[in-house]
C-alpha positions in Angstrom: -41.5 -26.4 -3.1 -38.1 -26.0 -5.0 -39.2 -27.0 -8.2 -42.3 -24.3 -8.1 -39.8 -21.4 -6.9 -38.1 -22.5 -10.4 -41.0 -22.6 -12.2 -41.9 -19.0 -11.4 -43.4 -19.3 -8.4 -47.3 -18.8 -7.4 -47.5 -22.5 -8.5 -48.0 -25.7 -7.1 -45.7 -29.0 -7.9 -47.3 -32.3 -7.1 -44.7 -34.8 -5.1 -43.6 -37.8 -7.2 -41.4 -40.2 -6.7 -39.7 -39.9 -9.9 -39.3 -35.9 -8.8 -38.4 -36.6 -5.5 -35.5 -38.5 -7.9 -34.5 -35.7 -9.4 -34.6 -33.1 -6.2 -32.6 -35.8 -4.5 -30.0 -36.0 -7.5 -30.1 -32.1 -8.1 -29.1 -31.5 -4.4 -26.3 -34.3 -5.0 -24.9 -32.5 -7.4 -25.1 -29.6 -5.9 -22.8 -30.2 -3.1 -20.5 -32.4 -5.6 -20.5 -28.9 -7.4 -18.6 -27.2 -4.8 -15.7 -28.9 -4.6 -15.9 -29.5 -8.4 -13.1 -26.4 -9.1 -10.8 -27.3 -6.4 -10.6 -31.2 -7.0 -10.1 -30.3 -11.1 -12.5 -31.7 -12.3 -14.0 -29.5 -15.0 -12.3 -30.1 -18.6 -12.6 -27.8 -21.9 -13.2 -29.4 -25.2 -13.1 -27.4 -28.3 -15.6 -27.5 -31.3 -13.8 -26.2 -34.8 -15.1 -23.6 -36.6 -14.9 -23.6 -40.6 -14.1 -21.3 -42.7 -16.8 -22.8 -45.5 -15.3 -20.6 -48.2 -11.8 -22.6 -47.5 -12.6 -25.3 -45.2 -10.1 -24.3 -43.2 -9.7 -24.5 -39.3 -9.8 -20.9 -38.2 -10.7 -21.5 -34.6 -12.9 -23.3 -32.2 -15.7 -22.6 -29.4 -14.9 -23.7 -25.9 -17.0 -26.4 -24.0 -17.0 -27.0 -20.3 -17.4 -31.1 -19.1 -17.7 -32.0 -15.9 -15.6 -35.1 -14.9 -17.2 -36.4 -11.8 -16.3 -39.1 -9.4 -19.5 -39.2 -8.6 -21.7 -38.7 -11.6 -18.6 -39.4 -14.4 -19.0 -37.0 -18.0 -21.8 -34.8 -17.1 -22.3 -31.7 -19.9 -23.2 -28.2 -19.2 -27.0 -28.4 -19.9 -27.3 -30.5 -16.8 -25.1 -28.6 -14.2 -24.8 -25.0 -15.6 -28.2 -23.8 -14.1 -27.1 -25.5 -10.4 -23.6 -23.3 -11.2 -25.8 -20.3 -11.6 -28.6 -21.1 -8.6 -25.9 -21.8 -6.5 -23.7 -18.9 -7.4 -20.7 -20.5 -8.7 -21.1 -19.7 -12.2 -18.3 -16.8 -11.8 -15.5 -18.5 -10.1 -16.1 -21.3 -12.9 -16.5 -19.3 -15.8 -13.3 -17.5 -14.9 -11.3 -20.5 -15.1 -13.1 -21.5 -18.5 -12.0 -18.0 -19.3 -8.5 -18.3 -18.6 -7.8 -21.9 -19.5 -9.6 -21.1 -23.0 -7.3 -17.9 -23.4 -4.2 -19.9 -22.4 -4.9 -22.6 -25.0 -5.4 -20.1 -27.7 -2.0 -18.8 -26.8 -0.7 -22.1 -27.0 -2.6 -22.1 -30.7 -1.4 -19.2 -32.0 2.2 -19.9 -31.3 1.6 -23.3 -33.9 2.0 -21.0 -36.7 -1.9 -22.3 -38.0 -5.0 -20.3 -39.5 -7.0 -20.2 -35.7 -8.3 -16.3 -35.9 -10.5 -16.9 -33.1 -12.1 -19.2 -29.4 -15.5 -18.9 -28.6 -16.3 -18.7 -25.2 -19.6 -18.7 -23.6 -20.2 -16.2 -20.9 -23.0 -16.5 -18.4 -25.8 -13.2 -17.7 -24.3 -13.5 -14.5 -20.7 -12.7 -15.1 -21.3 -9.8 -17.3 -22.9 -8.4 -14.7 -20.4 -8.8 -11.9 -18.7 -5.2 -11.6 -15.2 -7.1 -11.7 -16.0 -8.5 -15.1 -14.3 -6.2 -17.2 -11.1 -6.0 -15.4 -10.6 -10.0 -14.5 -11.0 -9.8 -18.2 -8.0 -7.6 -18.9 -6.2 -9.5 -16.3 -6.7 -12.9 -18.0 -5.7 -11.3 -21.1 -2.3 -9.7 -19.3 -1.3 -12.8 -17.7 -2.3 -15.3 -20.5 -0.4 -13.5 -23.4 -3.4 -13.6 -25.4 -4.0 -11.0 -27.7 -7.6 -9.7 -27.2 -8.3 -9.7 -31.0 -8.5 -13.5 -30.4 -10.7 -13.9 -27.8 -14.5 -13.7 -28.9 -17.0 -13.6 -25.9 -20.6 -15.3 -27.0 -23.3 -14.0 -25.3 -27.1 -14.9 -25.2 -30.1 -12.8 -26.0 -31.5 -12.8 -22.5 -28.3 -10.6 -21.6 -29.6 -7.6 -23.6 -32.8 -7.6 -21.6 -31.0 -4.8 -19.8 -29.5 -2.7 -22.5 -28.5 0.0 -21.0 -25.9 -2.0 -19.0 -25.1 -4.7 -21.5 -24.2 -1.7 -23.8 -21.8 -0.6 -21.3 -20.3 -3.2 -20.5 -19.9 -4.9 -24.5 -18.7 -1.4 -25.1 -16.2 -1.7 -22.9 -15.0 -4.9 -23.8 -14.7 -3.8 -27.1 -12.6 -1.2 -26.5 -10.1 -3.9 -25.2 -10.3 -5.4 -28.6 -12.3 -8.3 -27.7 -15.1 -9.6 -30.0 -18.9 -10.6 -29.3 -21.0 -12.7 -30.6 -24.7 -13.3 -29.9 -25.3 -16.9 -29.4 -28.4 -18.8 -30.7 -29.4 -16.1 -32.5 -33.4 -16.0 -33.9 -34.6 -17.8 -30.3 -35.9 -14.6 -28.9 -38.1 -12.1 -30.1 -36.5 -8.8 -29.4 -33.3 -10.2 -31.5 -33.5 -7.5 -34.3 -34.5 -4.3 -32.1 -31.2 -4.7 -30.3 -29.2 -5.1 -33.6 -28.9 -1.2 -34.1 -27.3 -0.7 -30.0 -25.3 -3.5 -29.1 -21.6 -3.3 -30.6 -21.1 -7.3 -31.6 -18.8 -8.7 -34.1 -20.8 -12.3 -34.8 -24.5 -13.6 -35.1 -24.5 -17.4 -34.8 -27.7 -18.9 -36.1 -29.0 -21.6 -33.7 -28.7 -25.1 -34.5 -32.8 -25.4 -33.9 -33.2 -23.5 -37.6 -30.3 -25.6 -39.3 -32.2 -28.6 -37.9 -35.6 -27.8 -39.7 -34.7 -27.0 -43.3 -38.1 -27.2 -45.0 -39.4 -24.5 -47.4 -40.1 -22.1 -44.6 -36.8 -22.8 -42.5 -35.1 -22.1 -45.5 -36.5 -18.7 -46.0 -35.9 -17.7 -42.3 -32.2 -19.0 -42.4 -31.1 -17.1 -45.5 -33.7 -14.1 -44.4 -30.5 -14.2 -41.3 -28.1 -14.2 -43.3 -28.4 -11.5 -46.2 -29.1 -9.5 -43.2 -26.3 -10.2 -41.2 -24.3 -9.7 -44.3 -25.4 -6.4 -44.9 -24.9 -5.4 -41.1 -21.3 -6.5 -41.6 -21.7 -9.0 -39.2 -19.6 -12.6 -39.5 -22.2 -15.1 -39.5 -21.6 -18.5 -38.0 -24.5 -21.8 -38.5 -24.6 -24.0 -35.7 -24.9 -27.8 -35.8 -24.3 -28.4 -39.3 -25.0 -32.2 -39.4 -25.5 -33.2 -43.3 -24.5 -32.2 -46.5 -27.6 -30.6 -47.3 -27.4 -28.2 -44.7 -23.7 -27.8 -45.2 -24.6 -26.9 -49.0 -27.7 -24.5 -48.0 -25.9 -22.2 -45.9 -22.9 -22.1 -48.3 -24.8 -21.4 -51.3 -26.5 -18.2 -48.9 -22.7 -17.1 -48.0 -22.5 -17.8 -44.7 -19.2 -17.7 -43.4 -18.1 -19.7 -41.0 -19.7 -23.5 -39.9 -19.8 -25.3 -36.8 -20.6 -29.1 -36.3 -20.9 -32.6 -36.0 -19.8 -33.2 -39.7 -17.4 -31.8 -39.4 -15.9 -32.9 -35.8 -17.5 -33.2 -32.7 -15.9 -31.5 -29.4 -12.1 -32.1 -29.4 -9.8 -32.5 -26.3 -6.9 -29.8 -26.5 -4.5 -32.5 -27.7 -7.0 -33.4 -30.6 -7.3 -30.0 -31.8 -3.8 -28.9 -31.7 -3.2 -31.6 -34.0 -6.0 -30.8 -36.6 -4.7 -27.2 -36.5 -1.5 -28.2 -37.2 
């Protein structure tokens, strides 16, 4: 019954014992889930971004683990959704908020070239009516100044416009940044270019992936237009050197992955930055 409400309900789910697995594990979790914040158990790791004109280290994105006694390393693809079904996404992705902003503090204070942490930001906080101000809170009590903070947002938050305008507006105004995250997954991407106020488009790792003759034209297509919005442009999942040399030759500016260093524990990245 649970697994057709999630599919969209007014469908059926046949009973398996391979699903009954997963339901069984799910609800696991789920209650694991709720003691997750208080017992500490949730760790960030940072991914460096690169400047590919310099190869510098100018910042890095933020990525929650969860460190379960139970389950051990589990990553956010598998216990993100319970976060949000459950409504515990915004407790959570307050603390990834403020742990990220204190760590960029630290960062800044290192005298390095990090301009910027990415952190991802769930539908569901944005539209908590607290958002904004636990925002300039975190910002107040951290030290952090907002200029370095850049908030990445998905394409299924600007299904609402009207309010995603409002409230991006408004964290603009406190001198944060926004990024749209995984750019070119979602049709309506370019009609909501012109209205929302972001600083960033990052191109999603699927087009980097698939660099054949017509991946090629979509990913630079991206990228002279980003350039001539005036928006920093950011490839995800650069793996090879051929990708690596594609989107330089286009001008992209800034690059993100795994040849260049997967996820980092704070201690890891503070050294690289230094």
């Amino acid at each position: 019954m649970y697994v057709a409400k999630r599919n969209g309900r007014n469908t059926y789910e046949m009973s398996s014992s391979s699903s009954n697995e997963r339901i069984i594990k799910t609800i696991s979790m789920e209650n694991e889930l709720k003691y997750a914040l208080e017992r500490d158990e949730f760790q960030l790791v940072y991914q460096p971004l690169i400047d590919l004109k310099t190869s510098d280290v100018i910042g890095a994105e933020a990525l929650i683990r969860w460190n379960s006694a139970k389950f051990s390393t589990v990553y956010p693809n598998k216990f993100l959704p319970i976060l949000e079904e459950v409504g515990l996404i915004v407790p959570v992705g307050k603390w990834v908020l403020e742990e990220a902003c204190k760590q960029m503090k630290a960062w800044t204070e290192l005298n390095s070239l990090a301009s910027k942490i990415g952190v991802n930001v769930s539908p569901i906080q944005l539209k908590s009516s607290r958002f904004v101000a636990e925002m300039e809170q975190i910002l107040k009590r951290t030290g952090l100044e907002p200029r370095f903070l850049e908030l990445e947002i998905t394409e299924s938050v600007i299904q609402n416009s009207q309010e995603s305008k409002k409230v991006l507006n408004r964290l603009r105004s406190l001198g944060v940044k926004v990024a749209m995250d995984d750019f070119g997954t979602c049709y309506s991407s370019l009609s909501y270019l012109k209205h929302l106020r972001i600083n960033t488009l990052k191109i999603d790792k699927s087009f980097i992936d698939d660099l054949d003759e017509v991946g090629k034209v979509l990913v630079e297509t991206i990228i002279q237009m980003g350039k001539k919005l005036n928006f920093d442009l950011t490839a995800e999942g650069i793996e090879n050197e051929e990708q690596l040399q594609f989107v330089t030759e286009q001008g992209c500016h800034i690059g993100q992955g795994y040849l260049f260093d997967k996820p980092l524990s704070p201690e890891e990245m503070s050294r690289l930055l230094k």
